[in-house]
Structure formats: structure tokens, C-alpha cells
TORDRENZA-986830 format. One line per field, with one value per residue (C-alpha): residue number from 1; residue in one letter; z negated, x negated, y negated. Coordinates in nm, 2 decimals, decimal comma. Example, Ala and Ser with C-alpha at 12.3 -4.5 7.8 and 13.67 -1.06 7.14 Angstrom:
<pts>
num	[1; 2]
residuo	[A; S]
z	[-0,78; -0,71]
x	[-1,23; -1,37]
y	[0,45; 0,11]
</pts>
This chain:
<pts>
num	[1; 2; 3; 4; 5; 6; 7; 8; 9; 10; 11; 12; 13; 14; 15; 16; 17; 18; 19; 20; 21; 22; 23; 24; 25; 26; 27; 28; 29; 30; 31; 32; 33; 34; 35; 36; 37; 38; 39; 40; 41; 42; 43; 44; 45; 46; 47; 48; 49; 50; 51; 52; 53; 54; 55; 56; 57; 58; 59; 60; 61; 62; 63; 64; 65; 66; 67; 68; 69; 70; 71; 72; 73; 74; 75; 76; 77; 78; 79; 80; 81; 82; 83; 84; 85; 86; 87; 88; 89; 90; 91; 92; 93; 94; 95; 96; 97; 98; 99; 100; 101; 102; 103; 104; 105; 106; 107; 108; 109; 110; 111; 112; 113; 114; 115; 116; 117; 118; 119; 120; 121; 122; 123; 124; 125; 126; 127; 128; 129; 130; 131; 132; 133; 134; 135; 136; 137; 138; 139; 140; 141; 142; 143; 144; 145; 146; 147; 148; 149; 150; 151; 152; 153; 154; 155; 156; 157; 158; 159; 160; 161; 162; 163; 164; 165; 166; 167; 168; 169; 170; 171; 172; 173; 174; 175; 176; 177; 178; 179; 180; 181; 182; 183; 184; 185; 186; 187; 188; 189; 190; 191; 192; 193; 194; 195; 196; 197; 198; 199; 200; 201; 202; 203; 204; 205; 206; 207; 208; 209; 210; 211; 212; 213; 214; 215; 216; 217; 218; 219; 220; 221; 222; 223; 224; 225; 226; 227; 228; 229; 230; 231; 232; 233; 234; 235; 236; 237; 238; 239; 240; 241; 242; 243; 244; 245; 246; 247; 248; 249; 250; 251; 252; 253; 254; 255; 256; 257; 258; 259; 260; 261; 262; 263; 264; 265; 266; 267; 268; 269; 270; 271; 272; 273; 274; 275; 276; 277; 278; 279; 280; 281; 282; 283; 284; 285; 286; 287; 288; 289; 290; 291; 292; 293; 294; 295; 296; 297; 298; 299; 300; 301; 302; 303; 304; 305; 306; 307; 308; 309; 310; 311; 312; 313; 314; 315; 316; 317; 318; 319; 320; 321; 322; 323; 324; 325; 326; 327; 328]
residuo	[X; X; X; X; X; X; X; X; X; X; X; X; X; X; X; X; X; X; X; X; X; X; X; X; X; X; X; X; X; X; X; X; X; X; X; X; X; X; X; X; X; X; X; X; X; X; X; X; X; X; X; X; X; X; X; X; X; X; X; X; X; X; X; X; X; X; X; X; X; X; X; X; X; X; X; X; X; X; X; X; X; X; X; X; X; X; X; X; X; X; X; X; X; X; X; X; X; X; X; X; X; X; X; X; X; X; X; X; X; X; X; X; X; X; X; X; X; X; X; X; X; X; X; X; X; X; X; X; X; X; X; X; X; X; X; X; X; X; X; X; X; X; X; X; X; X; X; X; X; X; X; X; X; X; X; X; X; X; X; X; X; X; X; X; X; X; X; X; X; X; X; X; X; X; X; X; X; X; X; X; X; X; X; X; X; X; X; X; X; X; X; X; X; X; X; X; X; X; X; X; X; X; X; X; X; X; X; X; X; X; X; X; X; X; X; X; X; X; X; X; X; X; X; X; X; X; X; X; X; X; X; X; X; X; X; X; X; X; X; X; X; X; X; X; X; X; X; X; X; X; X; X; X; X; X; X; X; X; X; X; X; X; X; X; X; X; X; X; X; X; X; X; X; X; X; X; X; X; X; X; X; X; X; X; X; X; X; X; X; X; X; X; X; X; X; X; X; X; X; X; X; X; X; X; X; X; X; X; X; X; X; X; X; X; X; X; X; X; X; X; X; X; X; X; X; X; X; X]
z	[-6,16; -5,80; -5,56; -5,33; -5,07; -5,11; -4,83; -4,92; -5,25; -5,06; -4,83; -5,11; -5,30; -5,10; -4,96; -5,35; -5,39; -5,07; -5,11; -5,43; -5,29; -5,21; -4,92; -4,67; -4,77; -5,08; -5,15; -4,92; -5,18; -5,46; -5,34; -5,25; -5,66; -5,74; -5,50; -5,61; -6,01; -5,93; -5,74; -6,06; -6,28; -6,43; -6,49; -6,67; -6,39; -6,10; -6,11; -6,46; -6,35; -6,04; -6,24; -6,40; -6,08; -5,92; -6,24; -6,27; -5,90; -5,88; -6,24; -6,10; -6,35; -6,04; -5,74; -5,48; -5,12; -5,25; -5,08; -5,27; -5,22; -5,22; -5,31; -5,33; -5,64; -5,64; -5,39; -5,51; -5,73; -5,59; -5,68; -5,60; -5,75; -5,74; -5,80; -6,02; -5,79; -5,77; -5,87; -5,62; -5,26; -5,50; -5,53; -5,13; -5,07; -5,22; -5,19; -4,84; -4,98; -5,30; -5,12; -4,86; -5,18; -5,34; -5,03; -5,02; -5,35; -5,50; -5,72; -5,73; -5,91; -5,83; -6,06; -6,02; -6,22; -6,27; -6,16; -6,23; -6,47; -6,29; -6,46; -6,33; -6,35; -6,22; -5,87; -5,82; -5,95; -5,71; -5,41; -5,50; -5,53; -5,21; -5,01; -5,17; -5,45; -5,84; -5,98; -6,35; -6,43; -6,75; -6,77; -7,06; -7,15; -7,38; -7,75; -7,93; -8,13; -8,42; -8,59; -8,80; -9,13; -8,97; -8,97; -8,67; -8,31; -8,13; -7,80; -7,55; -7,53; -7,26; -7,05; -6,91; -6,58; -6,42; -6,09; -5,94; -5,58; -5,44; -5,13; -4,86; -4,95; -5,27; -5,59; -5,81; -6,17; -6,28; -6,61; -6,71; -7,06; -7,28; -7,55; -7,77; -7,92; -7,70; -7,41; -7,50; -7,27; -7,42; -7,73; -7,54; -7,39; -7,70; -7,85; -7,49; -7,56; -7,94; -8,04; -8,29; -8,19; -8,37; -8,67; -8,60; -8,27; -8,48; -8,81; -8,91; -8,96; -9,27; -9,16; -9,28; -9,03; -8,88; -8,68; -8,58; -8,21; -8,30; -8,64; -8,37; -8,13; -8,44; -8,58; -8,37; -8,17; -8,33; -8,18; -8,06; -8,29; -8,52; -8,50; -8,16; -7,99; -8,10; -7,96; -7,62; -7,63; -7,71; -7,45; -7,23; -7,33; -7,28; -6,93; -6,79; -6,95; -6,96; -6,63; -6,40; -6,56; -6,68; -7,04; -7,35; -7,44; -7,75; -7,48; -7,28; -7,35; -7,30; -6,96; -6,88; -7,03; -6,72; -6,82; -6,97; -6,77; -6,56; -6,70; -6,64; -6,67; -6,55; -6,39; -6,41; -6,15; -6,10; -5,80; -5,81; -5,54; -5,65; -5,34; -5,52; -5,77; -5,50; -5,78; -5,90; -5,61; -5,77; -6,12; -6,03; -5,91; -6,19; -6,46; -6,26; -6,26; -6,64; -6,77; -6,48; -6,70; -7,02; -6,84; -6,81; -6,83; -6,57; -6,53; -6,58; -6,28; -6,09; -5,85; -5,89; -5,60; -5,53; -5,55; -5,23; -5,24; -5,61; -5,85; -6,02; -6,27; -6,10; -6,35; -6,22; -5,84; -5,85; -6,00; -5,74; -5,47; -5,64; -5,65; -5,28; -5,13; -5,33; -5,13; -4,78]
x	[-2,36; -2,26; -2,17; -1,85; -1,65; -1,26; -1,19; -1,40; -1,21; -0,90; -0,95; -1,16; -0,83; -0,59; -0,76; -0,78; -0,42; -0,30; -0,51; -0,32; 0,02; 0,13; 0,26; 0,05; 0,23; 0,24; -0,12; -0,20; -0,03; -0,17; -0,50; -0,45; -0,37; -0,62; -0,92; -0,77; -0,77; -1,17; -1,24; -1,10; -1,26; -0,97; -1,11; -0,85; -0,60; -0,83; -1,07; -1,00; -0,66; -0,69; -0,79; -0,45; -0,27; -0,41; -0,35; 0,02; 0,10; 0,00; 0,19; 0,51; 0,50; 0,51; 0,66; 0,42; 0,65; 0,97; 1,15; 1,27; 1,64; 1,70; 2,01; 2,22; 2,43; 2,50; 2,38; 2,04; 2,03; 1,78; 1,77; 1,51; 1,53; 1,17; 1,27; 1,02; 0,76; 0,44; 0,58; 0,39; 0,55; 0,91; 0,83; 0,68; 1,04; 1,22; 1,02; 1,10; 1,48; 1,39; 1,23; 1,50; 1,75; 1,49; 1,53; 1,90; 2,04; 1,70; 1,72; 1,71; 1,60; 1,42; 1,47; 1,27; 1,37; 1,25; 0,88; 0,57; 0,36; 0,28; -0,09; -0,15; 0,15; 0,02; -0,08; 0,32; 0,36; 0,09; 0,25; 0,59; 0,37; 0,19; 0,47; 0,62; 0,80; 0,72; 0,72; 0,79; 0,79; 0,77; 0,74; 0,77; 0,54; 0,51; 0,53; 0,24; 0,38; 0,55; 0,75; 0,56; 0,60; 0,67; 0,47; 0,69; 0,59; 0,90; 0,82; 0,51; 0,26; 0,56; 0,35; 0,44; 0,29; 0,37; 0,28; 0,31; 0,22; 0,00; 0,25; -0,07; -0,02; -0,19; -0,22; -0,20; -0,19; -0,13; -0,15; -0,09; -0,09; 0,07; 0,30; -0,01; -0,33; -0,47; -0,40; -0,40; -0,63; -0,89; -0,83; -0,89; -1,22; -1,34; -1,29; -1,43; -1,77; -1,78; -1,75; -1,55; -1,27; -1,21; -1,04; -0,66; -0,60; -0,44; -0,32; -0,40; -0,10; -0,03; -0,03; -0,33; -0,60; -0,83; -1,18; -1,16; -0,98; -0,88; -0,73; -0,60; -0,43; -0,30; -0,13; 0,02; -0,11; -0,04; 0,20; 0,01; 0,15; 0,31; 0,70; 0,66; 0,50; 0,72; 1,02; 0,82; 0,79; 1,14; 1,29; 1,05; 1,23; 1,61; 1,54; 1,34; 1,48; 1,86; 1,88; 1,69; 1,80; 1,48; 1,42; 1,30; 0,97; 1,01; 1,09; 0,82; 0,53; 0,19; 0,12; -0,21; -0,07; -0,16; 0,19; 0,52; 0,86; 0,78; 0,74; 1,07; 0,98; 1,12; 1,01; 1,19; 1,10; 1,28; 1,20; 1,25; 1,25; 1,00; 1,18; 1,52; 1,43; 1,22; 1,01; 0,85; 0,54; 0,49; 0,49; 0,24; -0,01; 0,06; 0,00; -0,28; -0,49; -0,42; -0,59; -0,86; -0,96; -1,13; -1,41; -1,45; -1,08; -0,85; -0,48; -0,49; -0,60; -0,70; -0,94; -1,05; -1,21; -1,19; -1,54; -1,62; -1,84; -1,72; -1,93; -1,81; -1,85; -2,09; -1,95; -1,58; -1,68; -1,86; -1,55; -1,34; -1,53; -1,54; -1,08; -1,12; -1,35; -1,20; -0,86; -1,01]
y	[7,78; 7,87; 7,60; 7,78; 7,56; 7,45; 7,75; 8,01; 8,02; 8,02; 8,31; 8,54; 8,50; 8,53; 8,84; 8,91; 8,91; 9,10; 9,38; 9,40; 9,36; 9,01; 8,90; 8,65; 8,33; 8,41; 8,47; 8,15; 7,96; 8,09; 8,09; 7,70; 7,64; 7,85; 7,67; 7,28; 7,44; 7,50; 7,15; 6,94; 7,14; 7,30; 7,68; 7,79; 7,76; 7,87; 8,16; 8,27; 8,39; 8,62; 8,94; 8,94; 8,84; 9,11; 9,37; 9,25; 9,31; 9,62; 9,74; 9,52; 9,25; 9,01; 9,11; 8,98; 9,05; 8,86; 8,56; 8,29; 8,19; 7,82; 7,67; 7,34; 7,39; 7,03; 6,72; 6,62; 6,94; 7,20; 7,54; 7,84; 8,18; 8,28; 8,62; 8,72; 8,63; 8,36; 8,05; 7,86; 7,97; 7,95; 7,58; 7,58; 7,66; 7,44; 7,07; 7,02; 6,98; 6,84; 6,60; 6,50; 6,47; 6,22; 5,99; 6,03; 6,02; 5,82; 6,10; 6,44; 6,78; 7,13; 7,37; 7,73; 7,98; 8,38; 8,26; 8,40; 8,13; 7,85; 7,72; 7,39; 7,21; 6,87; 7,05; 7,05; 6,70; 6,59; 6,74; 6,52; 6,22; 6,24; 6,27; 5,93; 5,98; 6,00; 6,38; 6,46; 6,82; 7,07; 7,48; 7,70; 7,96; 8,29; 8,17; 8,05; 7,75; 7,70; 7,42; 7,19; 7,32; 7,66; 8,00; 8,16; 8,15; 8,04; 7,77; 7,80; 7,51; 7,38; 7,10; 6,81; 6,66; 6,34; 6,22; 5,82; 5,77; 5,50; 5,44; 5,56; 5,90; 5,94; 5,93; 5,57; 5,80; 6,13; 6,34; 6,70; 6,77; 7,07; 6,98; 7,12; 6,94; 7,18; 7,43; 7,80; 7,88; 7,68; 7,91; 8,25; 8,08; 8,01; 8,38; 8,52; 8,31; 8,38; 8,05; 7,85; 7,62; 7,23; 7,18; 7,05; 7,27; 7,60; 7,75; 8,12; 8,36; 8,20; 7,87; 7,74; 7,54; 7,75; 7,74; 8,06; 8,15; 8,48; 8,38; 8,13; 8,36; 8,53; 8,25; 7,96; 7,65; 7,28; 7,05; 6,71; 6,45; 6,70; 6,66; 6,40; 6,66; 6,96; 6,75; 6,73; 7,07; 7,15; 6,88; 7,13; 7,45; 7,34; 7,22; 7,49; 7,78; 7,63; 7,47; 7,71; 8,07; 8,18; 8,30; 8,13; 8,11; 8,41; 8,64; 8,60; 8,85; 8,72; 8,62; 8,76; 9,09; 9,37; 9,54; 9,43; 9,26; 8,96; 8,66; 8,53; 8,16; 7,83; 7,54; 7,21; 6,86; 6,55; 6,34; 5,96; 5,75; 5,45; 5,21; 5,22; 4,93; 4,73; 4,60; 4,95; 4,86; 4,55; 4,67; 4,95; 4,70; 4,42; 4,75; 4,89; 4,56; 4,52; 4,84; 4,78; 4,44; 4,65; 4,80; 5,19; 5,20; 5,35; 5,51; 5,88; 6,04; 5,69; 5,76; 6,13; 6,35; 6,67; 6,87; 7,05; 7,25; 7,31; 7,48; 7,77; 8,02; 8,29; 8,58; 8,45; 8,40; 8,77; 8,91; 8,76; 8,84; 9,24; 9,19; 9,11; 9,39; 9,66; 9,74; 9,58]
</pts>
């Protein structure tokens, strides 16, 4: 592997990206995903993405120059119109208000709709957290699951993420999970490598259960928990399709396709206020020290560090660096 630091990710991308159209801050936020993706170790959402960034800007599929348009529909109802664009400087825009809502109201919401696919939905959860307040979001993606008992592809793997701060500015627990057993891109890995995937993460065409992540990508993903999970999902498709304007997940073509319309998709975040109960500090700790008592265990996300320098795929990082240098 090839160790790479936090910033040199950031500015190969970003140069990445505007050589293939986006704007500066757009890019710079991108890039930023992209390089925290890499330090946790979450490959699917960092390196493994800029190739088809950089295809789908220059074919139009995501409009790289655009400003998103923030609204107030409603007090403590935020809304940004990503315009097709990156989904990442659409939700730069529209924390800062979310966020003074939040204190405000003690509650509040961010919707982004007609955004570009967002990956890593718990880096947007995280940036709610760390600035005081508890983050819940969901997205919907292009369809890959179908109902249990179903053969027909109708919802994305729709994740959840949710975010608790520790009150200094971090984080006291944090998980991001699809609505899946597994994330789809774990799936496409799998095929890229040649090898087989577990029994009990997809069915086959014809809905039977399949080892085989082509089969796989042919047929549909399982729901974690079978009928809990695909309400999960679908709890995830009304809000971020229905209350920020984007499309449902059977209109969304597949979203590292170079060509085809945008991706159209939604995001959906509610900000809560942890001081409005003046116990919820209290109840953190109390919870906190009672999974700490079984040794090895931990609240999701409890203590985790960022690599840096952060090792990385070398076939990944040499592609990168290859998107960067060829329109400088």
C-alpha cells in the first residue's frame, strides 16, 4: 500500500475535479469527503469515486460550476437546491442556517434536494455533531433493492447515519449504515477483484441467494433484518425524495454511470438541540460508562482517529494522480 497525507489527497483531487470542470469550492469540498473517506478507511467513498466524478462532469451528469440556493420555507426548515451539483458544497451551504435554527427552535431540518450522490453520509452527520448538536440523516440512491418477497428493484440501499456530540467538539458516538446487509459498493468490489461475496447479502434475478456479485448486481441487494430493514429503507425514501424534490430511487440510473441525467437525489437531516431536555448530558455519560463495563465494548464510533498519513490503494492513488495531471 501507499502511505499519502490528509492534504495531499485534498489538493490531487480537487485539482482532479477542476481540471474537469468544477468550480474551486466545489472541488475543495469534495476533495475534503473524499481525503476523510480515505483516513477511516472507507474506500468506497474516497478514492474509488473520483474517476466517475471526473467522467460525469465532463458528460454533464453533474454540473460542477453551480450555486446552491438556500431557502427558509418554514422557521427551522432549511432548504438548498443543489442544482444538480456535488452534494457536498449544497450541504456547505446550508449548515451554517441549519445550525442557527437548531439553537433556536431546538429543532430543525436541512433538506438538499437535486444533488449529486453524496457517499459517506456520516461525514455530514459528523459536521452537525461537532458543532453541538445531534445529526440524523438518510439519502436515497439508484435502485438495487427489492421487497422481501419481491424480485423487482424498486428503493436504493437508502442509509441512515447518526451523529451524538461529546459537548468539546467531538464526537461521543456515531454510525452510518445502509438500510442493506451490505453496501452496494462492497458488491462492485467484490466483482472488480473476482471474488465471491457471503451468503445472505443478495438474491439472483430470480430471487434466489447468490455468492456470486454479478448475479448480484443483476438481481437485488437484501434488506438487513428482512421487513425491519426494508421499512428503514422506505422511511429513507419518503423523506428524501418527498421532502427535498428529488426523485425516487427507480428513477435514478446508476450512479457511477459516465452518462445518463443527473442523479437527482435527496438528502434529508434533522438537527436536535441535546441542551433542550437538560438531562440528555447526563444520560450520555450514565449510557456511555454502561457499555464501557463489558470489556472491548464501545459506542459506535467512540474514540476513532483519523489516519494521517493514510494508506491507500496505490492503483487508486496512481489513477488519481493520472485525473489530476491530465487537463493541468
Amino acid at each position: 500500500m501507499t502511505h499519502i497525507t490528509s492534504a495531499e489527497i485534498e489538493r490531487t483531487v480537487q485539482a482532479a475535479l477542476m481540471g474537469h470542470g468544477a468550480g474551486a469550492f466545489a472541488a475543495a469540498e469534495v476533495a475534503r469527503a473524499v481525503a476523510c473517506a480515505e483516513a477511516v478507511g472507507n474506500r468506497i467513498c474516497g478514492l474509488y469515486y473520483l474517476e466517475s466524478y471526473c467522467q460525469q462532469l465532463e458528460t454533464g451528469r453533474v454540473q460542477g460550476d453551480v450555486v446552491p440556493v438556500v431557502t427558509a420555507p418554514r422557521p427551522a426548515t432549511v432548504h438548498v437546491d443543489a442544482l444538480m451539483g456535488f452534494a457536498q458544497p449544497a450541504f456547505a451551504y446550508g449548515l451554517a442556517p441549519a445550525l442557527d435554527a437548531a439553537r433556536q427552535f431546538g429543532v430543525a431540518t436541512l433538506a438538499v434536494g437535486h444533488a449529486h450522490t453524496c457517499t459517506s453520509l456520516g461525514y455530514f452527520t459528523e459536521q452537525i455533531a461537532r458543532a453541538g448538536m445531534i445529526g440524523l440523516g438518510m439519502t436515497n440512491a439508484s435502485p438495487i433493492v427489492a421487497p422481501p418477497g419481491g424480485k423487482t428493484r424498486m428503493i436504493g440501499t437508502n442509509p441512515i447515519a447518526f451523529s451524538v456530540p461529546d459537548g468539546e467538539g467531538g464526537l461521543a458516538m456515531q454510525f452510518d449504515q445502509s438500510t442493506t446487509t451490505v453496501a452496494l459498493g462492497k458488491i462492485t468490489m467484490a466483482k472488480a477483484a473476482g471474488q465471491p461475496i457471503p451468503l445472505g447479502w443478495a438474491l439472483d434475478k430470480d430471487g434466489a441467494p447468490t455468492t456470486d456479485p454479478e448475479a448480484a448486481l443483476a438481481g437485488s441487494l437484501v434488506s438487513m433484518g428482512g421487513y425491519k430493514g426494508w421499512g428503514f429503507g422506505l422511511m429513507a425514501e419518503l423523506l428524501t425524495a418527498g421532502l427535498t424534490g428529488g426523485v425516487l430511487s427507480c428513477d435514478v440510473k446508476p450512479l457511477k454511470a459516465p452518462e445518463g441525467p443527473p442523479h437527482d437525489l435527496g438528502q434529508f437531516y434533522i438537527l436536535i438541540d441535546p441542551s433542550t431536555s437538560g438531562v440528555f448530558t447526563d444520560r450520555l455519560a450514565q449510557l456511555t460508562e454502561m457499555v464501557g463495563e463489558d470489556e472491548g465494548a464501545r459506542l459506535p464510533g467512540q474514540n476513532r482517529v483519523l489516519a494521517d498519513p493514510i494508506e491507500v490503494d496505490p492503483a487508486a492513488w496512481a489513477q488519481a494522480q493520472a485525473l489530476a495531471a491530465r487537463n493541468a
